[in-house]
N, C-alpha and C positions, 0 to 999 in steps of 0.2 A: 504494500500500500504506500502513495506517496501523500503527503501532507503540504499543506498551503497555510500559513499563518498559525502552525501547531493542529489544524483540522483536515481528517483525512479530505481528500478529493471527491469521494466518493460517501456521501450520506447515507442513513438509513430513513425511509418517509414511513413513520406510521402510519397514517390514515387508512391502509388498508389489510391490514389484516385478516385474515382467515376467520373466516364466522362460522360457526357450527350451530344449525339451529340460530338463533339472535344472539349469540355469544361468540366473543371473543375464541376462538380457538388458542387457550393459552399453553397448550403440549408444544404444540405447532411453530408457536409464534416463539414458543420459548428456543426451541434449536436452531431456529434461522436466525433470531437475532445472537446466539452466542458463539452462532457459524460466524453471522457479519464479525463480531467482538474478535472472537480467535482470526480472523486475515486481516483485523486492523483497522477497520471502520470505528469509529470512536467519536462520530455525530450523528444524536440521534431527534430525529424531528416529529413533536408532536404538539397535537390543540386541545383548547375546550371543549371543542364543538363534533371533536372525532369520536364518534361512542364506543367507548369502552377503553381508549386506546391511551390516554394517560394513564385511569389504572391498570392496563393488561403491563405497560413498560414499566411502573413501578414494583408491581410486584417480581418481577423477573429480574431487573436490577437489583433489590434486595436482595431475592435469593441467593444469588448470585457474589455479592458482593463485591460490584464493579463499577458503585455509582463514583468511585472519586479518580477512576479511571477515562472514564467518557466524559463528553458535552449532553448536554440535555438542552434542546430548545422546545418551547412551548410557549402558546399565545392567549395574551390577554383578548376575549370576545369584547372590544371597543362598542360595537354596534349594541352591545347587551347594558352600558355603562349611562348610568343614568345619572350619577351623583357621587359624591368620593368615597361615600363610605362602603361603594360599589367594587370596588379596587381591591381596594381588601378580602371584600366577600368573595371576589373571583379568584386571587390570586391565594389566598390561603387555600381555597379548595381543591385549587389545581399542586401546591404542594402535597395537602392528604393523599391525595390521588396517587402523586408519584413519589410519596416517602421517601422525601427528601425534606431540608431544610433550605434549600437553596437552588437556583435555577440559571445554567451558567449563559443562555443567551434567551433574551424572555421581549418579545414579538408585540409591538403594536398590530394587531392579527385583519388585513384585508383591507388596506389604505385605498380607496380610489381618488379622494378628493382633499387636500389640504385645510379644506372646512372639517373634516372629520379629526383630526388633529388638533384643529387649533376648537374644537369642541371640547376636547380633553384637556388640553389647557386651560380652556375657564371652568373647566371642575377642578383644577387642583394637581393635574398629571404631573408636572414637572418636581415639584417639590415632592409628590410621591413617589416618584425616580429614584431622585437622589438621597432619600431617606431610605429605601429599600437599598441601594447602590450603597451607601455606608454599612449599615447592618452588615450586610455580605450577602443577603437574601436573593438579589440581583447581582450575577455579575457582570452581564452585558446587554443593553438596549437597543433592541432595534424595530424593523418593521415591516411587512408584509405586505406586498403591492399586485393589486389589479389596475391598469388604470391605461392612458396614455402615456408618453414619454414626457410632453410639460409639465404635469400633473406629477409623474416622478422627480421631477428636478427639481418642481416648489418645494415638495416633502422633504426630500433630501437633502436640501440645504436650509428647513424650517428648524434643525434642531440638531446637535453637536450626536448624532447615530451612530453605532460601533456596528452594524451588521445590518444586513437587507437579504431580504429574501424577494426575488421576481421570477415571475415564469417568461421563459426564454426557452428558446430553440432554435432551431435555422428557418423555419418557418416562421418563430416571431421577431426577426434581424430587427424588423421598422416596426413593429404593432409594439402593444405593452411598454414597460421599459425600454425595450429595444437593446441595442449595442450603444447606442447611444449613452442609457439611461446607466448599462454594463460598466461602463469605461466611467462616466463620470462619478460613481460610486469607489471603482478602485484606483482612479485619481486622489478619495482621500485617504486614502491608504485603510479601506476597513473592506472584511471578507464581505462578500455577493457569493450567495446560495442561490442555487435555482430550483427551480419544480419546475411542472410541466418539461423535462425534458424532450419528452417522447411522444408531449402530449394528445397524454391519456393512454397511449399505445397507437394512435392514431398513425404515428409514423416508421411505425411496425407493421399491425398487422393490420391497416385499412390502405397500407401504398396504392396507388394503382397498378396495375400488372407490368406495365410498363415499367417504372420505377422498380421493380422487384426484381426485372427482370437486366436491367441495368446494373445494380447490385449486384446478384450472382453471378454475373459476367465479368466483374471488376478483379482484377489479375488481385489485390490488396485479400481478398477474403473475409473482409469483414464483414460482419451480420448488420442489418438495418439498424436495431438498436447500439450497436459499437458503433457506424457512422455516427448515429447523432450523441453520443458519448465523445467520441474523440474531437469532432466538431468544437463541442464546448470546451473540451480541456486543453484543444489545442491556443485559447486565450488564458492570458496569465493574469487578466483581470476576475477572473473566474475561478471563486475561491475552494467553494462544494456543489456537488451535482446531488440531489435527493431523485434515489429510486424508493419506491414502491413496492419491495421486493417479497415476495411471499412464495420463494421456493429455493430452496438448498443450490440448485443448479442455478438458478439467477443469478444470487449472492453472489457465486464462485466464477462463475461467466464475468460478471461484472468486477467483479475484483482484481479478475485478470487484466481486463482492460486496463484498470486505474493504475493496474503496477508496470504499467509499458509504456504509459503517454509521454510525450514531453510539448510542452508549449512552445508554439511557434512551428513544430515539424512539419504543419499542413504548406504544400506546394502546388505549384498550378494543375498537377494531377490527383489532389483529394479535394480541392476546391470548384474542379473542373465536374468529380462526379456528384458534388455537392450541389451544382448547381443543374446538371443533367433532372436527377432527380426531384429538386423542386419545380424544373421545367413542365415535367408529364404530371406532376400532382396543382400545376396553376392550369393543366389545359382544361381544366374543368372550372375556372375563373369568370365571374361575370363581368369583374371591370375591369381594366389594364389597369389600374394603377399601384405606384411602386412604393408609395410613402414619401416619398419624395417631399410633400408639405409646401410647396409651389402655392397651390393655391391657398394659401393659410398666412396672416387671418384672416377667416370669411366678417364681416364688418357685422354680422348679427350673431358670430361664435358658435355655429354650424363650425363641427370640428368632421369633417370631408373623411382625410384620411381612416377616421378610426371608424367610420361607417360603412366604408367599402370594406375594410377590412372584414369585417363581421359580418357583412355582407356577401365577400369574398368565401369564408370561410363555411358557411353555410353550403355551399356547393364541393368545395376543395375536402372538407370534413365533413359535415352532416349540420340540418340544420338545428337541431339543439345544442348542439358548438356555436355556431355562431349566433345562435339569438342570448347564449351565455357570453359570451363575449362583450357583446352590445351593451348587456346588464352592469359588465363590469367597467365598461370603456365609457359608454354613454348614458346612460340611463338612470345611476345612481352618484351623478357628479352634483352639486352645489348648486351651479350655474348651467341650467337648460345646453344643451349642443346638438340637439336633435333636428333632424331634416325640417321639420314644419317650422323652423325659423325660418327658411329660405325666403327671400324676396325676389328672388328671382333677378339679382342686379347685374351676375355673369360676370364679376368681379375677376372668381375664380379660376375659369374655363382660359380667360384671357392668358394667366399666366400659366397651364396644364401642360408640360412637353409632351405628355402623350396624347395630346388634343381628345379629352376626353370631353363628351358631352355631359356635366359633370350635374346640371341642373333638372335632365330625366331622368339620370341614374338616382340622383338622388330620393324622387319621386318613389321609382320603382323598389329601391333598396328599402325605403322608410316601410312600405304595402309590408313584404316580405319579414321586417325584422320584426314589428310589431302589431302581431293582429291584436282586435279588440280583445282579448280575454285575458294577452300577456299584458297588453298596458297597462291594463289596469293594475295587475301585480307589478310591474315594475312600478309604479306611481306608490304601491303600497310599500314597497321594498326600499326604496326611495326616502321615503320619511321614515323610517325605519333607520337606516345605515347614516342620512346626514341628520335626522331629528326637526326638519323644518320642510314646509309644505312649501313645493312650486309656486313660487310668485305669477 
């Protein structure tokens, strides 16, 4: 196993563990993770909101007696936090749970908006920080992002963060955080975790034939999922990768990989078949566009790019990915950015190198992302996650 900042490369993601009947499979889950433990993995990720899955990892760590040997990360449910004496209620609980006293990197858990942050700050957040930060109870603060890539850059620099976690992959280069959002994170010198590697598996087992078939052809041998493993680790702003792993042969598949990478090794012929394969998975793409943000800002805050994307992705992946997407990009931000701004000024199209007709698309993309039945949940989701109703 190789290590980045004292944390292996390679994560462990709980959220999905093995469930037997509505239970945790904990025999199960008990060998795989001290399969992970014995090859060297030594970050392990979990939440509030994962059932079962803080106390299945607490109890195994005890058993075990390997809590001051690991990282343990787990996240505060912000969206749940109503008042400061909230903080507490959550944060003790989620200690019981993992029987422990202390928690060594602990998640502002599903950022999309910088209003949801600076919500936490006028309950009290910051002084609750750094009084858990003394204690030792906390040892590291960070946070957890869906969102767009400005949206990660206001957060990122709203507050002095030792760690971030965003979903990335080669498919989200320009969506989410981005490479962008990547790099500017490990410009301040603190680790960036990812999820969604593979997202979902989508870039496993849903490739198109084509793409699959391009891969096994590839003289390198590598499997779909080690592409998009090496992909990330060949940047060195890229501190841990979280799999999802819930079988003995993944763990050990994966851990092979992590002990052969080196950053920077990618050359015009892994980034050549890198881009082969995103090629035959966009021919299923309804808009050309690259992220590019040419057309941005639109003057009524119609945020373009992250709409095709969801948009995009809906076809590329399935369309409950991308109206998931939408939820986390658009839907649940502050400040409205949704198609039915548009005025129709054409602002945007003027500056589109891929002369997209960007004002039907838009039309058509807003039909698609949100029928009536999701709107309505998303409106409800919405004041739910920032606490205040659409102006």
């Amino acid at each position: 196993m190789q290590y980045r900042k004292d944390i292996s490369i390679l994560g462990y993601g709980c959220m999905r563990f093995t469930t037997k009947g509505n239970k945790i499979d904990l025999q199960k889950a008990e060998s795989e993770i001290m399969r992970a433990y014995e090859l060297g993995i030594n970050y392990f990720d979990t939440a509030y909101i994962y059932p079962g899955s803080e106390e299945a990892l607490g109890k195994i760590v005890e058993k075990n007696g390997i809590r001051d040997k690991i990282k343990i990360a787990t996240k505060l449910p912000q969206y749940m936090v109503r008042n400061k004496a909230a903080l507490d209620k959550y944060f003790n609980e989620e200690l019981s749970r993992l029987r422990t006293d202390y928690v060594d990197y602990y998640l502002m858990h599903h950022l999309t908006d910088v209003a949801q942050w600076e919500r936490l700050v006028s309950l009290g957040v910051i002084d609750w920080i750094e009084e858990k930060k003394a204690s030792g109870r906390i040892r590291h603060i960070g946070f957890s992002f869906h969102g767009n890539t400005d949206m990660f850059l206001e957060i990122l620099n709203a507050y002095d963060w030792e760690m971030c976690l965003v979903q990335y992959n080669y498919m989200d280069e320009v969506t989410q955080a981005g490479r962008i959002g990547v790099d500017a994170a490990g410009a301040k010198g603190i680790p960036v975790m990812i999820m969604e590697p593979l997202r979902g598996g989508k870039l496993v087992d849903l490739l198109p034939e084509k793409a699959k078939a391009e891969i096994a052809s590839d003289p390198h041998g590598y499997t779909a999922a080690e592409w998009s493993f090496r992909w990330l680790w060949d940047q060195e702003n890229v501190t841990c990768v979280l799999s999802g792993m819930n079988s003995i042969a993944m763990i050990e598949e994966n851990c092979r990989t992590a002990s052969s990478v080196v950053a920077g090794a990618f050359g015009p012929s892994e980034f050549g078949l890198i881009e082969k394969v995103k090629g035959h998975i966009n021919e299923k793409i309804k808009v050309n566009c690259t992220g590019c943000r040419y057309c941005m800002p639109c003057p009524k805050g119609v945020d373009i790019p992250a709409i095709f994307s969801a948009y995009n992705h809906m076809y590329t992946a399935n369309k409950t990915r991308g109206r998931e997407d939408y939820f986390h990009m658009i839907a649940i931000r502050k400040d409205p950015a949704d198609a039915t701004l548009c005025i129709g000024c054409g602002k945007c199209e003027k500056h589109c190198p891929q002369n997209i007709e960007i004002r039907q698309m838009l039309k058509k993309a807003d039909k698609e992302l949100r029928p009536f039945p999701l709107n309505i949940g998303f409106k409800f989701f919405r004041w739910v996650m920032i606490g205040k109703k659409k102006k």
